[in-house]
C-alpha positions as CSV (number, residue, x, y, z in Angstrom):
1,X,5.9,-24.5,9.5
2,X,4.9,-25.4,12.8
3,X,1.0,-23.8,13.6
4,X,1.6,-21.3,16.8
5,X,-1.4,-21.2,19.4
6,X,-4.0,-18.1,18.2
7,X,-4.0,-15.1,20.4
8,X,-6.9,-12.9,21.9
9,X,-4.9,-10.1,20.0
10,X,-5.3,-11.8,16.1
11,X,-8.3,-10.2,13.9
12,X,-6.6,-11.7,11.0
13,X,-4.2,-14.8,11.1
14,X,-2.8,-16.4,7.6
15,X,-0.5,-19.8,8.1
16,X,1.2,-21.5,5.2
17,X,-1.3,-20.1,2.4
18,X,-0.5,-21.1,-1.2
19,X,-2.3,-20.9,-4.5
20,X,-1.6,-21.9,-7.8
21,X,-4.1,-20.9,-10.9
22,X,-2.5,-24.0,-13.0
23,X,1.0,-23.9,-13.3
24,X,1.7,-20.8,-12.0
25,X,1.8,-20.4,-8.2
26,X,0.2,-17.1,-7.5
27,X,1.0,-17.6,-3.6
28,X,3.9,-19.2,-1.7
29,X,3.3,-20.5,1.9
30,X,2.6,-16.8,3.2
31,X,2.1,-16.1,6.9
32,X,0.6,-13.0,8.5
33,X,-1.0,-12.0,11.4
34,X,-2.7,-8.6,12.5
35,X,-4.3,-7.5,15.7
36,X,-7.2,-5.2,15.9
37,X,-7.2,-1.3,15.3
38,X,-3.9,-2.2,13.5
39,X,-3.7,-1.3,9.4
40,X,-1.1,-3.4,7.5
41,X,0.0,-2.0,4.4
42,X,0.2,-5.1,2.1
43,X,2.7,-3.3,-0.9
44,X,3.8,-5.7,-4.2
45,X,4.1,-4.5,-7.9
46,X,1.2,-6.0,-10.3
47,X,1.2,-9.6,-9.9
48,X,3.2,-10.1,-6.6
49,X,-0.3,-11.8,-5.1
50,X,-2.1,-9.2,-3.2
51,X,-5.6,-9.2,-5.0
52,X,-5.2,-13.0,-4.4
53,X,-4.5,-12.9,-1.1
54,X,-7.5,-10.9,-0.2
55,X,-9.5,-12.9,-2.4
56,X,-8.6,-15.9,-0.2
57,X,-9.8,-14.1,2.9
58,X,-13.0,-13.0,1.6
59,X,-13.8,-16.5,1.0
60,X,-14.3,-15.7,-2.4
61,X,-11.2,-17.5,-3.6
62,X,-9.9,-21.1,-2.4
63,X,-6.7,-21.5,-0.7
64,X,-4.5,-24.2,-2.4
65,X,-2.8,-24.9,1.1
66,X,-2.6,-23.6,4.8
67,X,-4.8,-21.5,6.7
68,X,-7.2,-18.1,7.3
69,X,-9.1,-17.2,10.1
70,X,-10.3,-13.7,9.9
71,X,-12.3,-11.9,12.6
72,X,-12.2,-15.5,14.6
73,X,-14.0,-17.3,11.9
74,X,-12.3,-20.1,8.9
75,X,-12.3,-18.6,5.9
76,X,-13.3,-21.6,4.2
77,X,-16.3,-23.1,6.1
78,X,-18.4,-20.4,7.2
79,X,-19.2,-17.9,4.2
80,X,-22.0,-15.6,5.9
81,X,-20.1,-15.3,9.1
82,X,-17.4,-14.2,6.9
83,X,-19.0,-11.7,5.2
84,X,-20.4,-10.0,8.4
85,X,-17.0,-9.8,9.8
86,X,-15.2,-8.3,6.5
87,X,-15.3,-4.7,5.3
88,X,-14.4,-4.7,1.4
89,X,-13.7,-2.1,-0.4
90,X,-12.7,-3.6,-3.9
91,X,-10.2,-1.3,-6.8
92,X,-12.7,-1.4,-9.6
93,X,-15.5,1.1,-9.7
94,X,-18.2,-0.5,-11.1
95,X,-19.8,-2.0,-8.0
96,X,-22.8,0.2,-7.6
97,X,-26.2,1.1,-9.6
98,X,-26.0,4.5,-11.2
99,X,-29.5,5.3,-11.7
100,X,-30.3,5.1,-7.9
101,X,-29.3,7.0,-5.1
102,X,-26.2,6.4,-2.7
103,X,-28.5,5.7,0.4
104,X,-30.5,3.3,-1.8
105,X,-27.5,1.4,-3.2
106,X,-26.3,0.7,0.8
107,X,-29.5,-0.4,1.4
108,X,-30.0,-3.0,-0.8
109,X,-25.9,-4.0,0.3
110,X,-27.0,-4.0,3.6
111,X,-30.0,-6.8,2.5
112,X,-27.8,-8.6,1.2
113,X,-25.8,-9.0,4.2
114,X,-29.0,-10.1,5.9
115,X,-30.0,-6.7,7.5
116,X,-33.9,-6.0,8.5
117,X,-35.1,-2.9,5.8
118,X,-35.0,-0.9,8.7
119,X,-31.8,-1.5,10.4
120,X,-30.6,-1.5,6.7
121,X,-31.6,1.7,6.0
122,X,-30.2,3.3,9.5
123,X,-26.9,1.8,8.7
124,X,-26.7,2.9,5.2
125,X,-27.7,6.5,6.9
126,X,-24.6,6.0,9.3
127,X,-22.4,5.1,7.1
128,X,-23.0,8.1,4.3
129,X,-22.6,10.3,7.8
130,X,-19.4,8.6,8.1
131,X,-18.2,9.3,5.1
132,X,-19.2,13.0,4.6
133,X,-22.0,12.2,1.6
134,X,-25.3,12.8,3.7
135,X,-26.0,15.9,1.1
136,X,-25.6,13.7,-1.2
137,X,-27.5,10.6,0.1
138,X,-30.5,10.9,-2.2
139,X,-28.9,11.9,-5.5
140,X,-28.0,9.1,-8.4
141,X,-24.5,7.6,-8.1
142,X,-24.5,8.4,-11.8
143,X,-23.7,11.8,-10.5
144,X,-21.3,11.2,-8.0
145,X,-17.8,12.5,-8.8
146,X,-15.1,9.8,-8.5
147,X,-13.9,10.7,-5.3
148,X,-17.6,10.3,-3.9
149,X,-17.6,7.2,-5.3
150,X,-14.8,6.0,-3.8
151,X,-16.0,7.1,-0.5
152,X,-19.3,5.2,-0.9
153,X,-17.3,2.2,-1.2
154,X,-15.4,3.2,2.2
155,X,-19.2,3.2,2.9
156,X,-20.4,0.0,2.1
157,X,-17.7,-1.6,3.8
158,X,-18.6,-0.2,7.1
159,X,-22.2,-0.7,7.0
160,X,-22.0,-4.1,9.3
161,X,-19.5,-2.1,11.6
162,X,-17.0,-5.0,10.7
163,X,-13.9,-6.2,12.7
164,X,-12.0,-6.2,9.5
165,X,-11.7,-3.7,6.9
166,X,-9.8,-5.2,3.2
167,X,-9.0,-2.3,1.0
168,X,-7.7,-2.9,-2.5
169,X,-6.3,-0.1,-4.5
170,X,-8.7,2.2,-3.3
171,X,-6.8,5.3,-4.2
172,X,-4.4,4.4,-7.4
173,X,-6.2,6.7,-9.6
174,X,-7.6,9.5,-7.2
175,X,-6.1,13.0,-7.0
176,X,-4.3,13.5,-3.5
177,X,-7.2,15.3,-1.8
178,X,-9.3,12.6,-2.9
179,X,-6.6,9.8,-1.8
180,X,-6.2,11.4,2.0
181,X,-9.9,11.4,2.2
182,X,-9.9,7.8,1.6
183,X,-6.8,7.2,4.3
184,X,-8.4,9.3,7.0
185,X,-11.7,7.3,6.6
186,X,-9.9,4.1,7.0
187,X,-7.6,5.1,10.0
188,X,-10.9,6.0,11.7
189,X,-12.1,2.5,11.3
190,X,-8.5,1.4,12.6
191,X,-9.0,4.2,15.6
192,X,-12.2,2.1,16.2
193,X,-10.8,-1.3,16.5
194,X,-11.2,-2.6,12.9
195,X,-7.9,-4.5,11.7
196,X,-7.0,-3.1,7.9
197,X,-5.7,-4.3,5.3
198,X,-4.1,-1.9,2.5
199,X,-3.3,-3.1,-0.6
200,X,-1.2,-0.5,-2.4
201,X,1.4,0.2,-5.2
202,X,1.7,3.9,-4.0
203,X,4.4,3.5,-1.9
204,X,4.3,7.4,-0.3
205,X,1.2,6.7,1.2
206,X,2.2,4.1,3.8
207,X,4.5,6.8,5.3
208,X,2.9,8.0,9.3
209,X,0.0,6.3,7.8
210,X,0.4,2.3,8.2
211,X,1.3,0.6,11.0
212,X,3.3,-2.4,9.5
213,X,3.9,-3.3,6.3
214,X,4.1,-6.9,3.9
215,X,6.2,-6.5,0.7
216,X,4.7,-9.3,-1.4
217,X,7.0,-10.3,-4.6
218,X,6.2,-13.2,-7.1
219,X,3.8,-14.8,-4.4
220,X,6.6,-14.9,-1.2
221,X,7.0,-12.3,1.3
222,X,9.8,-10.6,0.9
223,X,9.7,-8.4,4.1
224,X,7.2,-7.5,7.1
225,X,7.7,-5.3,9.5
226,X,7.0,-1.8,10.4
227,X,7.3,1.1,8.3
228,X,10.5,2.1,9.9
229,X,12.4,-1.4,9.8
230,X,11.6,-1.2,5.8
231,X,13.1,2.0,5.6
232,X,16.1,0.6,7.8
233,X,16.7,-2.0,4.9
234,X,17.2,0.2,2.2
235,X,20.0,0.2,0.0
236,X,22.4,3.5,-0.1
237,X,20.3,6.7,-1.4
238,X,21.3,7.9,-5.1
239,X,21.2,11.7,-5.7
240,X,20.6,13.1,-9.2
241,X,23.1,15.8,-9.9
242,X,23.5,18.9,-12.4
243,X,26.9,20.0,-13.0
244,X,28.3,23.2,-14.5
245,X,29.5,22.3,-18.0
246,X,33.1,23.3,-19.1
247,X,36.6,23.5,-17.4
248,X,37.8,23.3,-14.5
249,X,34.4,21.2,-13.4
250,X,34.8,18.3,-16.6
251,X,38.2,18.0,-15.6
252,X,37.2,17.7,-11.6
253,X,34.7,15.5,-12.6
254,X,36.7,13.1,-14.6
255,X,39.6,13.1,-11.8
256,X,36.9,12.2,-9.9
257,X,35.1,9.6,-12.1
258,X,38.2,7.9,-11.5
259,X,38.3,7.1,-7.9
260,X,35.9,7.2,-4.7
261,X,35.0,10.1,-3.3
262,X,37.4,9.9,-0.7
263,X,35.5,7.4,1.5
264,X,32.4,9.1,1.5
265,X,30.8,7.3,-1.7
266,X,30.8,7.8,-5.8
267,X,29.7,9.3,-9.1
268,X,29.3,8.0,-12.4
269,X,27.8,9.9,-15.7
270,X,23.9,9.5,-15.6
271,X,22.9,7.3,-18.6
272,X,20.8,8.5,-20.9
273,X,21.1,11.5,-19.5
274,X,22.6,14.9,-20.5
275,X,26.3,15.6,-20.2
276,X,25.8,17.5,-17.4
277,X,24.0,14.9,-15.4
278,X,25.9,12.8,-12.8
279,X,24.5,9.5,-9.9
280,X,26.0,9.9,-6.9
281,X,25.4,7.1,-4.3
282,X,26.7,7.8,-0.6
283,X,28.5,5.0,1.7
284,X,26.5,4.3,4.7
285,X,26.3,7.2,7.4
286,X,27.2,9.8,4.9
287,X,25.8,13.1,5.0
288,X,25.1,14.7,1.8
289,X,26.2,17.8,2.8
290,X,30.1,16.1,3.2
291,X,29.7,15.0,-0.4
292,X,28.5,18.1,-1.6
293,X,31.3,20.4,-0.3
294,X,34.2,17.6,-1.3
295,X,32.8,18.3,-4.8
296,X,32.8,22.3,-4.6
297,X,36.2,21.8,-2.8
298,X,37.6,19.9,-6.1
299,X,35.8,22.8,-8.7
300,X,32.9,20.7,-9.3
301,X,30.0,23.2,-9.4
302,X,26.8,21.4,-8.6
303,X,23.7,23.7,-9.8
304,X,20.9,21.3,-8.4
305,X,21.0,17.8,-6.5
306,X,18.0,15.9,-6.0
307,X,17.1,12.8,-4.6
308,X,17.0,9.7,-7.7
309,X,13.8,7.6,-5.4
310,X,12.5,8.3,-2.2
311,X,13.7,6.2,0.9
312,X,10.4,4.3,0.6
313,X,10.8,3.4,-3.1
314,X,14.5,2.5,-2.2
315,X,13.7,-0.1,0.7
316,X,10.7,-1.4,-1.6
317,X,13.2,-1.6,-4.8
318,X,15.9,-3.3,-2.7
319,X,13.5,-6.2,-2.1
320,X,12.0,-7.1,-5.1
321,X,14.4,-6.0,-7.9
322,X,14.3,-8.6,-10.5
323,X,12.4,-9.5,-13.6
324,X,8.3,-9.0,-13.2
């Protein structure tokens, strides 16, 4: 692929990266760019090369092929520029000392990014402000709860006021308070110019959250766009229904198990699934509502209906159906 001239308007441009660990190739010519005060959703199931591809633009993984420039600077040749311009907040948790307090963990990170002690320590002070934990700034991290924890990493990340903010995971296994507290932290840094990237598997969260999203599968994107285009590529919606058992319905139902819906879609016996349990999928432009009074109109009784996967799991499941 031909390389396109960099805009003003880049914070992060990817061209043509690939990586292979051995045999397998973790990453297949993948292209991306992002402007500032934009956050990018970067969705994949485990595997599908997102911790790689942040990797690669922290510098702290090689690139087999192509290119990454991230807050104007090559991701390969200039390390400590690098790490000035990137916010990371990584998935794992076990990133800071427990025995010492939250301000003096972000101190010593801020030293090691090449801070003065004292501009170190009025950062790390910022930062905990930032993040709502200047009550706690002096106690152990030992006795941080997770979600504090989690917040400290927001924390660290921002302590060089970077131009680009990586997040990986950073909310997988955080209750949903503790999850939107995390989001609203990182939209903040969006609001103030940083360009974000979100690596995620929870697909609900990208909804009136992310601005564009990259579904990653088996090292290739598979789709990027905006949150709305993805949901525009989703296959027909599936609705879980529970029938009335007995006659007339199991006799309306298998008059009906026999032929469409009359245009407006089908239903087929749930597997593995009670009796009473029916899928029905709509045709395109079909309201539920139709469906649902076609099947009360025939004697089918439907005592609940509910939706199999939400729209977002349905775009993301459309793209990268297929073996892990």
């Amino acid at each position: 692929m031909a390389r396109t001239p960099k805009t003003a308007d880049e914070a992060i441009r990817i061209t043509d990266v690939s990586r292979s660990f051995g045999p397998k190739l973790a990453l297949d010519r993948v292209s991306l760019s992002i402007p500032p005060g934009h956050v990018q959703s970067l969705l994949g199931r485990n595997g599908a090369g997102k911790t790689t591809l942040l990797r690669i633009m922290t510098g702290l993984v090689g690139a087999s092929g192509g290119s990454v420039e991230v807050g104007g600077v090559d991701a390969t040749g200039a390390p400590l520029a690098l790490r000035r311009a990137i916010g990371l907040v990584p998935s794992g948790d076990r990133s800071f000392y427990l025995r010492i307090s939250g301000l003096e963990n972000l101190v010593f990170f801020a030293r090691l990014q090449g801070l003065r002690r004292r501009t170190a320590r009025l950062r790390a002070e910022k930062a905990l402000g930032q993040v709502g934990l200047e009550e706690a700034a002096r106690r152990p991290v030992g006795t941080y709860s997770h979600g504090m924890q989690k917040r400290l990493g927001v924390a660290r990340a921002l302590l060089t006021d970077p131009s680009v903010l990586l997040v990986d995971e950073a909310t997988h296994d955080l209750d949903p308070e503790g999850a939107r507290a995390v989001r609203l932290l990182v939209r903040q840094a969006a609001d103030r110019g940083a360009a974000v990237v979100w690596a995620t598997q929870r697909l609900e969260e990208i909804r009136d959250f992310a601005d564009g999203v990259t579904v990653l599968d088996h090292g290739k994107v598979q789709f990027n766009g905006t949150v709305g285009e993805l949901l525009a590529s989703k296959a027909s919606p599936r609705y879980v229904l529970e029938v009335q058992n007995g006659r007339p319905a199991d006799a309306a139902l298998e008059q009906l198990l026999q032929r469409r819906l009359d245009g407006l879609g089908s239903i087929v016996r749930a597997p593995a699934a009670p009796a009473s349990s029916f899928l029905l999928t709509l045709d395109d432009e079909v309201v539920l509502g139709d469906a649902l009074s076609l099947l009360h109109a025939s004697g089918v009784s439907v005592l609940s209906c509910r939706q199999e996967l939400s729209d977002v799991e349905e775009a993301f499941l459309a793209l990268v159906r297929g073996p892990e």
